[in-house]
C-alpha positions in Angstrom: 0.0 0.0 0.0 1.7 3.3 -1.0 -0.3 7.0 -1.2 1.2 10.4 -1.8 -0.8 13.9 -2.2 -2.5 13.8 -5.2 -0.1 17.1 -5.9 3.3 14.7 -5.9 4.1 13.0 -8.9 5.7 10.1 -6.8 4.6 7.4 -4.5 5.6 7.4 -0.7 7.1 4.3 1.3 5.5 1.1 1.3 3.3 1.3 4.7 2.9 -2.2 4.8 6.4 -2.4 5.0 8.2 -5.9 3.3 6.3 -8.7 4.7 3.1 -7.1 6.2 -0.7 -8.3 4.1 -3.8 -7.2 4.5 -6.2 -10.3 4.2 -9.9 -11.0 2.4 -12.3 -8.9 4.5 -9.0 -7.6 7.3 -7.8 -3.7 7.7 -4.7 -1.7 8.2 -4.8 1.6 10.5 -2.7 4.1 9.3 -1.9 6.6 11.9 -0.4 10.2 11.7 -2.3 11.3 7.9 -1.7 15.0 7.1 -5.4 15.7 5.8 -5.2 16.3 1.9 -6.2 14.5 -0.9 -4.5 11.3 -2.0 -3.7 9.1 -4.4 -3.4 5.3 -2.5 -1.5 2.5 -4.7 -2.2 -1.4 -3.7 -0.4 -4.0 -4.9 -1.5 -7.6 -5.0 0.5 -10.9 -4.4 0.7 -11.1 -8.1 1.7 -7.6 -8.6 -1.7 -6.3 -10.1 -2.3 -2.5 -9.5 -4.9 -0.6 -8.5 -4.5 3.2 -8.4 -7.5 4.8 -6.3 -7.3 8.7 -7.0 -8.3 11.4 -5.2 -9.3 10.0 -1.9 -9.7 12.7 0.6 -8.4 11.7 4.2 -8.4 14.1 7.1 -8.6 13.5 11.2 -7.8 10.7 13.5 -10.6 8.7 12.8 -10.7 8.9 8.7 -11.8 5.7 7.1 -10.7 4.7 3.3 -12.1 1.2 2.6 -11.2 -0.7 -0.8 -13.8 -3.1 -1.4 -13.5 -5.9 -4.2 -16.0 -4.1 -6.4 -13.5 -1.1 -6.6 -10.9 -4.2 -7.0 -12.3 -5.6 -9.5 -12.9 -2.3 -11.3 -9.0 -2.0 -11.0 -8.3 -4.6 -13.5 -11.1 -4.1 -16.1 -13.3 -6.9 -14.5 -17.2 -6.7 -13.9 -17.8 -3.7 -16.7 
């Protein structure tokens, strides 16, 4: 999982970090978000992309939640 400011033209650190997943139906709390509007980067175990742009985040308790429609939607699936 990567996101930048939809402003940068370059994708932060991984916050997952090397070995970390997120499993079917699990979540990941990512603490300390400037509030701005992002662009969040998820990779898969087979390296498929999904680029979600534009996702505005702001507060302690802002939620972004990926579902497998949006997934899905990612690589050309479903439409």
């Amino acid at each position: 999982l990567y996101m930048s400011p939809t402003s940068d033209n370059s994708w932060g650190a991984d916050r997952l970090g090397s070995n970390e997943i997120i499993p079917s139906g699990g979540s990941f709390s990512i603490q300390n978000v400037s509030c701005d509007s992002y662009d969040i980067r998820l990779l898969d175990e087979d390296m498929d992309e999904c680029v979600v742009n534009d996702v505005e985040l702001c507060g302690e308790n802002a939620v972004f939640e990926l579902t497998n429609n949006n997934l899905l939607s990612c690589q050309g699936y479903g439409q």
